[in-house]
Each structure stands twice: as structure tokens, then as C-alpha cells.
N, C-alpha and C positions, 0 to 999 in steps of 0.2 A: 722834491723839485717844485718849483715857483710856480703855479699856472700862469697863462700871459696874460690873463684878465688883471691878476695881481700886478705882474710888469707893465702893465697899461695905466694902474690904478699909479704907480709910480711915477709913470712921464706926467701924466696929467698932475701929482699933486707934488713931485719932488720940489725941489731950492728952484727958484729960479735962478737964471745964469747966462749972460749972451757967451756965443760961444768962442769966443775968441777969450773970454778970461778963464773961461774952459784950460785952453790948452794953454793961455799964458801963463796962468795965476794959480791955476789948479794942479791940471798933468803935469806939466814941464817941470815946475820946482819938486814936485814931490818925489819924480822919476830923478832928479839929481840930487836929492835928498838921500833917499834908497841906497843908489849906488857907491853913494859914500860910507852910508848906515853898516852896509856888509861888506864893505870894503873888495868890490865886483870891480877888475881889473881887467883889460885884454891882455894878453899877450901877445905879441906879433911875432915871436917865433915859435909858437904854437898855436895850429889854425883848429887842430880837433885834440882839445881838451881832455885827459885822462883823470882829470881832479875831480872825486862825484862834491868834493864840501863845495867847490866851487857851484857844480848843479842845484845840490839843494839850497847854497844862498843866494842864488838868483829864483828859485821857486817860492822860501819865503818872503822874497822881495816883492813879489808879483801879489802874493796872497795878501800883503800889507796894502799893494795900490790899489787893489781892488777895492777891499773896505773904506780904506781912507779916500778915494776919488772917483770911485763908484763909474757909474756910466751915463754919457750924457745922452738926452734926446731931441733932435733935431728938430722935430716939428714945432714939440712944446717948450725947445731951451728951458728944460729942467733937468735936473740929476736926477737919476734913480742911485738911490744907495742899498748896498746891501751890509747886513750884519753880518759879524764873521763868525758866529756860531752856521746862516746860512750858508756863506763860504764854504766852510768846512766839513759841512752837510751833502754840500754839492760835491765836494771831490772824495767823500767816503763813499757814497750811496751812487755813483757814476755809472751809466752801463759799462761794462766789460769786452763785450765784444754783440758783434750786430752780424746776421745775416742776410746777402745779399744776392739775386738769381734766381734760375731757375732751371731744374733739372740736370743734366750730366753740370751745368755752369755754376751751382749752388754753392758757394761757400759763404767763412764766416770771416769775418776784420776781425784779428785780435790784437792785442796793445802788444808791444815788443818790450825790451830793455836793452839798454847799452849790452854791445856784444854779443847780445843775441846771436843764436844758431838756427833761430825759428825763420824761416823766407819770412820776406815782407810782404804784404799785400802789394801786387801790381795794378795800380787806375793809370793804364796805357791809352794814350791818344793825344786827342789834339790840344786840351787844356779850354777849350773854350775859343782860339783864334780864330779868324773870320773869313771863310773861304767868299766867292765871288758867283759861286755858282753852285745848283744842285749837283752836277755830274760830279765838281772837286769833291762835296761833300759825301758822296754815295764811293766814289772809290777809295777815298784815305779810309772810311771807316771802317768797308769792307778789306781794306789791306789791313788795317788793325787789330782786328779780330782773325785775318789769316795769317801773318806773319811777325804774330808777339801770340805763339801759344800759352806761353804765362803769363799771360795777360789775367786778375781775376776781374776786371770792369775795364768798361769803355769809357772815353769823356770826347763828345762829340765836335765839330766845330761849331762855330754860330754865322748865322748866312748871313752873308751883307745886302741880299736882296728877295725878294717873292714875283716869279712872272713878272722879270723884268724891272721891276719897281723896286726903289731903295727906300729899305724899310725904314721907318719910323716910329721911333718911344711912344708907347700911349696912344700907337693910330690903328685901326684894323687890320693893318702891314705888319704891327705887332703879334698879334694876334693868329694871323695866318699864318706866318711864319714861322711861329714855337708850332703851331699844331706840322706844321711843315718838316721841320724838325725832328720832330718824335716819330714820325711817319717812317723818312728818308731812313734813319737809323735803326729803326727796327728791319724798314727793307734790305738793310744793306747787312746788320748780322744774320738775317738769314739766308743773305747770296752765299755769304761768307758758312754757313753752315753751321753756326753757331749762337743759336735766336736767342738763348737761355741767360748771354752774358748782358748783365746787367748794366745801363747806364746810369752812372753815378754823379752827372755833373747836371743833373735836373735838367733845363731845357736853356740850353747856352745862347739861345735868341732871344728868351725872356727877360727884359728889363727891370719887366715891372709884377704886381704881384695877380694883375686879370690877367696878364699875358699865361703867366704859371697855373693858373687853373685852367684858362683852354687848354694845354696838353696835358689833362688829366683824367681825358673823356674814357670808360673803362672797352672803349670799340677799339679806340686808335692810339690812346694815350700812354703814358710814362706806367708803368708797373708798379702796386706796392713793394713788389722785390728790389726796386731801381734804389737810386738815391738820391737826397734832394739838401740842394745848398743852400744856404742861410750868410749872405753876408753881414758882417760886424766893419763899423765903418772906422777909418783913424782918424786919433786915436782914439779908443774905447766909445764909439757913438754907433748909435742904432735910432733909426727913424720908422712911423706907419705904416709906411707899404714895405719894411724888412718883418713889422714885428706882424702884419696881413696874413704874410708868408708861413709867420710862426704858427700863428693861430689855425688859419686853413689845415697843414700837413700835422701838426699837434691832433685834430680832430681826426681824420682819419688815417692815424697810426702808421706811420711810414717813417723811415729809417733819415732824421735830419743831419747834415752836417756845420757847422758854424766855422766859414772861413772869413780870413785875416790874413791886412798884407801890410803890419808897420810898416810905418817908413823909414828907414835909416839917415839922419841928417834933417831929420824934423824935428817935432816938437817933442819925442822920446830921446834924440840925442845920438852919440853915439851906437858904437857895438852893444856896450855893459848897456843902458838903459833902453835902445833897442829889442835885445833879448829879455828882459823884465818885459817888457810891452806887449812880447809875442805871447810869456807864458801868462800873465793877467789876460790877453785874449782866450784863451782855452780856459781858462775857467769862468771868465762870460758868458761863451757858447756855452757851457751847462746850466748856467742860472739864469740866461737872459730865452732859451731858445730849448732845451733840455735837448742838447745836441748829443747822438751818439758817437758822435766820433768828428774829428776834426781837420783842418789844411788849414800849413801856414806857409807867409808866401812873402818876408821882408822881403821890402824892393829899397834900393838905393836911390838917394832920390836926385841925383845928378845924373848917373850911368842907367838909370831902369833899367838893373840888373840886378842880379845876386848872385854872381862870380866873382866878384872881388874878397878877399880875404876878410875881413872885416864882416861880411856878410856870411861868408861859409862859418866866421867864427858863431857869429850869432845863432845860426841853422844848428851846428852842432851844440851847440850849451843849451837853446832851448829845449831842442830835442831831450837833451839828459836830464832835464828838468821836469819835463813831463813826463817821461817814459820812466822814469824812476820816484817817482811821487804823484802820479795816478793811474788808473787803472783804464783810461776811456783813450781808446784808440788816438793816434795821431800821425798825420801825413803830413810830407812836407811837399812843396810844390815850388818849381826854380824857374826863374825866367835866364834864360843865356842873351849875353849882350848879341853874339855873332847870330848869323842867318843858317838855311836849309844848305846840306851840299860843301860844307867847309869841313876842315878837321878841329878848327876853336870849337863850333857847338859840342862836337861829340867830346872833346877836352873839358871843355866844363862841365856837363853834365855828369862826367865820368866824378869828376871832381866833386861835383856835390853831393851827389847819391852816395861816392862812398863815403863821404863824410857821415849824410847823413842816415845811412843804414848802420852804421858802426858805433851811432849813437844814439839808439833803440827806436828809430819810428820806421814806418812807411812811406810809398811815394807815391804820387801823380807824375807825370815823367815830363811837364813843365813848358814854359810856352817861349817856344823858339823868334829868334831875333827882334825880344823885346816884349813879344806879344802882342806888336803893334800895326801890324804888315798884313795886305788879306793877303793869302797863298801862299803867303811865306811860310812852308809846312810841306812835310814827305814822311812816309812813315817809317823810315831809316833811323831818327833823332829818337823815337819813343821806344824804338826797337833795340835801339841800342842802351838808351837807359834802363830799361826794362832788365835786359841781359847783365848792366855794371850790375843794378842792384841787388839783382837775385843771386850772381855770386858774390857778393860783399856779403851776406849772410856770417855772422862766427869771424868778422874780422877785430882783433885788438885795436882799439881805438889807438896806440902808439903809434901801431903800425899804418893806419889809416892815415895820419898825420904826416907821414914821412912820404905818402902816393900822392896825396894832396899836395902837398906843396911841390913835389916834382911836377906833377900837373900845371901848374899855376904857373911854374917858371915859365911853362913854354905857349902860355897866353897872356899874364898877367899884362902884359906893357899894350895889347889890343884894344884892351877894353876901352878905353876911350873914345877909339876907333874904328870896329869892329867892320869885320867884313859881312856884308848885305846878304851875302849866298845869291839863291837864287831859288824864283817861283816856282809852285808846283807845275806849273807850263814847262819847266824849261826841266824839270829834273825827273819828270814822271812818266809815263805813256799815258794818255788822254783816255783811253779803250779799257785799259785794265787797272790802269793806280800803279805798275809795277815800278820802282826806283832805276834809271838808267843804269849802265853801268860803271859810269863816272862817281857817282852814289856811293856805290858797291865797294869803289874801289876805294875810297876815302873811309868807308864804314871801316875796312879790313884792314886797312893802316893802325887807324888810329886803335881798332880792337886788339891785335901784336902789339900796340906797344902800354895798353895799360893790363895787359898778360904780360908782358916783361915785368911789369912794377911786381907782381904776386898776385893776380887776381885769376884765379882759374875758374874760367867760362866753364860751362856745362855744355855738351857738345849739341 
């Protein structure tokens, strides 16, 4: 694997490049280049894919853009390129599987494959969304870790404020507030009685990369058992304070992950070059960051969503893509158009996990209406994906296809317009975090009826 010194040495001496012919002149042609090249098709009436030639010519498609248009770097508008004897270096010699926790909570991430029987790793919670207050944040986590037993990791919220004050990027507000963060979470798995489960989503208040070394202090701070993210920008850019990031957690040996959230409707194009974008991301994160394991997270860039078909198409081929031509773990992470407290979120979600459990990754359980909402969040939506995805274990991808698109009939025409739901105020009890029973009662709906399709919950 590359040290980041080498990857540093690359921003600073690669091609220069302003970035805009980056993605006009660079990505974009090459990305519709490709998809010609292997002749990468959608299908629209097929949303989860059974074709593995299909998977693996979108994986060598990815391996070619990587070499051919390498990765840019923001600061110093230069390319880093890598050679594809690297490439190929990097996805034989990949970690395998990474352990994460602590005591009765200890387990390991291992990579899946289509159809897999193996459960997937559950990272249950909030995905990073922005609660308004410590109390939201101490009781959804602590409902997190009570009521998603298969849960193997937490992913925390991120506070929109500190004693009152709204934080700010790069201010001491910064800073106080990841330490604030790691605090409240750790208090709250152990109200929850379960300290040992690991958070995975590093410190979700952290912007920047001093913000991520204050909660790393070994009194109060994040655990080398935890996990720690690495974002990759679109398409294919990484800037200073990402690769900070690298370097810092690179030195004192912690478990990194390299997330990515193509765009759909950008400068990768459709579904087909879409998915090429996702899996050339996952082999960045091993060259650019030596990421153990990975989340990806196409968003549409009209809907800021990934419910729509086009997108669950992309979710499932990437996935088969990687899960079947590497070895280094990979999660997928969805954002639903709809809000907390409806039956569209629990619909979609339904809808993407089984997609994408059925096409060998794992999940994060994804960030509800939009991801853009503070309190928009209960912990009903993670509880319930948690629950599709563990019994979608050992489903034939034909058959996944045929729940999917049932699914979708009876939201598809929403997304546009999706229903807002409602705040954690209006759906939760303030004192304990428990879901009303309005909640409950939409949980159990919509659970009957994606058990009607075939999917047997574990009681």
C-alpha cells in the first residue's frame, strides 16, 4: 500500500489541472468512454441484476478509470495517478476483514458475496444527521443500542449546537462539540448497557481534521476499537485536510474507512457510469487512504435520494462488483426521500437493503428524509432496516428483484414529493427516546407486508 507521504508527494508534483477540466475533459468523457467500451447497459426492468459478466464489466471498467484519470487534488489542482500494476496491488493485498469493539461487543467486518447466507454487518443509527439538542442525541443513541440487538456498531448524530451556541467549521465550537460528541455517546451506550459497541462513524460533528484529533484524547475519546471515516470527494477528489485525516489515523493504527457518495446525474452520468464511479471509488479508498473497509452512498442529484430505481440499480451492480472481485469489506448507505413516522421510509429502506444484501455487501441503515433535517430521526427507521437486512441474508438476487420492484410500485410516483414525517419531538417521548405508538403502529404495517413478499424476520 502507498504511504500518504507518497500520496502527498503526488498532489504536490502530479499534471496540473483546474478542476473543472478535471471533470469536463477528464472524468466525464472517459466515464462515457467505458461504458460504451463494455458495452454497460441498464435495464429498467430489472432493478437487482442476476448477470455476474455484467458485475465484473463494470469492475474492469472502474480499474481502467482509475488508471486512466487517476484522482484529483483540490488544493494543489493536480492529478495523482496511479499505475495499474499499483491498482492491482491494491486489490490483491486488501485487508480482508477488520475488527471492531469491545468485550461481550467484539466482532469482525467481513466482505460478503452475492447471495450470501453470511448476516451482514449491522452500523445501526443515525448515519451522521443533525439532532438540535444533547437530550435528542443521548436518547436516540441509547435507543440504538437498546432496541436493534443486531446492531454490530453505532453511527452517532452530529449536534447542531454546544451550550446553546451553533456550532461553527474551524471555530472552538468545532472542537467542543466532537469532544461533546464522543462523550454523550459513549454515556449513552452505557445507560444502554452496552459500552463495548463500537462507534463507527468517527466523530459526526467533526468537519475538519483538528476537530477529529480533539476526540481522540485516550480519557474521553473515540477507541482504537471504533471506526474512523475518510471521505473521497466527487468525483474522484481528495484534498489536505482529508488526506490530515489519513496521515494522523494511518499513525496510530485504527481501523479507516474511505466513504463515497457519486453523484447520479453529474459528471459520471447516468446509472451505467454512475456505478463505474462508485466501484473506482473503493479502489481509491485503498490506494489513496489504505482503507479497511468501505460505504458507499450514490445520491441523485435532483431527488437527494437513492430510491429511485436507477439508483437501487446502481447500489446492486456496484455492490456485485465489489463483493465479487475484492476481498475488503463494503457497506452500502441510502438516504430515503420520505421522513420519520411514514410508511414510504420504511418502504424504501426495505427496498434497498434487500437489494443490497442480496448483492453481497453490508449496511449502515442510512439517513432519513434526505439527511437534511435536524430531528428528523426516531429509532424505528434503523430498526427496521437493521431487521430487512438481517433476514435478507441467502436471498437469490431474482427473487430480490421481484420484492424490489413490488416495493417501489407503492412509492415510486412519491419521490418527488415525498412526505416530511415528523420530528423527533413529535414521535418520541422526550424522557426515555421510546417511539409513540403511532410509530409502532406504521413499523408493523409495513413489517406484514414485506413478510407477505418472502422475507422471514427472525422473531
Amino acid at each position: 500500500m502507498l504511504p500518504v507521504i507518497e500520496i502527498t508527494k503526488r498532489c504536490l508534483e502530479g499534471t496540473p489541472c483546474l478542476e473543472s477540466d478535471f471533470d469536463l475533459e477528464i472524468f466525464a468523457p472517459r466515464v462515457r468512454e467505458l461504458v460504451k467500451e463494455y458495452g454497460i447497459a441498464y435495464d429498467t426492468d430489472v432493478i437487482v441484476p442476476s448477470d455476474n459478466g455484467l458485475a465484473d464489466s463494470v469492475f474492469k471498467a472502474a480499474v481502467e478509470l482509475v488508471v486512466d484519470v487517476g484522482m484529483f487534488c483540490k488544493d494543489t489542482e493536480r492529478i495523482v495517478k496511479f499505475e495499474e500494476q499499483e491498482v492491482r496491488k491494491a486489490i490483491k493485498t486488501a485487508q480482508r476483514e477488520t475488527t471492531f469493539g469491545e468485550g461481550e461487543e467484539r466482532r469482525t467486518l467481513r466482505s460478503r458475496t452475492p447471495e450470501s447466507k453470511d448476516h451482514p454487518w449491522i452500523f445501526a443509527g443515525a448515519g451522521g444527521v443533525t439532532v438540535s439538542n444533547e437530550n435528542i442525541f443521548m436518547r436516540l443513541v441509547e435507543n440504538y443500542a437498546r432496541m436493534i440487538p443486531k446492531a454490530n456498531a453505532i453511527t452517532t448524530p452530529c449536534l447542531l449546537e454546544v451550550d446553546g451556541m451553533s456550532i461553527r467549521a474551524r471555530s472552538p465550537l468545532e472542537i467542543v462539540g466532537s469532544i461533546r460528541t464522543v462523550m454523550l455517546g459513549r454515556e449513552a451506550l452505557r445507560r444502554a448497557e452496552r459500552p463495548g459497541l463500537p462507534i463507527m462513524n468517527g466523530i459526526s460533528t467533526a468537519e475538519s481534521a483538528v476537530a477529529l484529533i480533539s476526540g481522540l484524547h485516550p480519557d474521553f475519546g473515540l477507541r482504537k476499537s471504533d471506526g474512523y471515516m475518510i471521505s473521497l470527494l466527487a468525483e474522484l477528489k481528495t484534498d489536505f485536510d482529508l488526506l490530515n485525516r489519513a496521515a494522523l489515523l494511518q499513525s496510530i493504527d485504527v481501523p479507516i474507512a474511505g466513504i463515497y457518495g457519486p453523484i447520479f446525474g453529474g459528471f459520471a452520468g447516468g446509472a451505467e457510469g454512475t456505478a463505474i464511479a462508485s466501484v473506482a471509488f473503493h479502489i481509491l479508498a485503498m490506494l489513496a487512504y489504505r482503507a479497511s473497509w468501505t460505504l458507499c452512498f450514490p445520491i441523485h442529484i435532483k431527488h437527494i435520494s437513492s430510491s429511485s430505481p436507477e439508483l437501487i440499480w446502481t447500489a446492486s451492480v456496484y455492490s456485485q462488483a465489489v463483493s465479487r472481485n475484492t476481498e475488503l469489506p463494503a457497506l452500502y448507505y441510502p438516504y430515503t426521500a420520505a421522513g420519520p413516522c411514514t410508511d414510504m421510509v420504511l418502504r424504501e429502506f426495505a427496498a434497498q437493503f434487500i437489494a443490497a444484501i442480496s448483492s453481497g455487501v453490508s449496511i449502515e441503515t442510512g439517513g432519513v428524509a434526505k439527511g437534511k433535517y435536524f430531528d428528523y430521526l426516531t429509532p424505528i427507521e434503523p430498526m427496521f432496516g437493521s431487521e430487512v437486512a438481517y433476514a435478507a441474508a441467502g436471498l437469490k438476487r431474482s427473487d430480490a428483484d421481484d420484492m424490489v420492484k413490488e416495493l417501489l410500485s407503492r412509492f415510486i410516483e412519491k419521490i418527488p414529493n415525498p412526505p416530511k414525517g415528523s420530528r423527533f419531538q413529535e414521535c418520541c417521548d422526550q424522557t426515555t427516546g421510546k417511539p409513540s405508538k403511532k410509530c409502532f403502529s406504521i413499523y408493523k404495517k409495513v413489517r406484514d407486508e414485506v413478510s407477505d413478499l418472502g422475507i422471514e424476520f427472525s422473531s
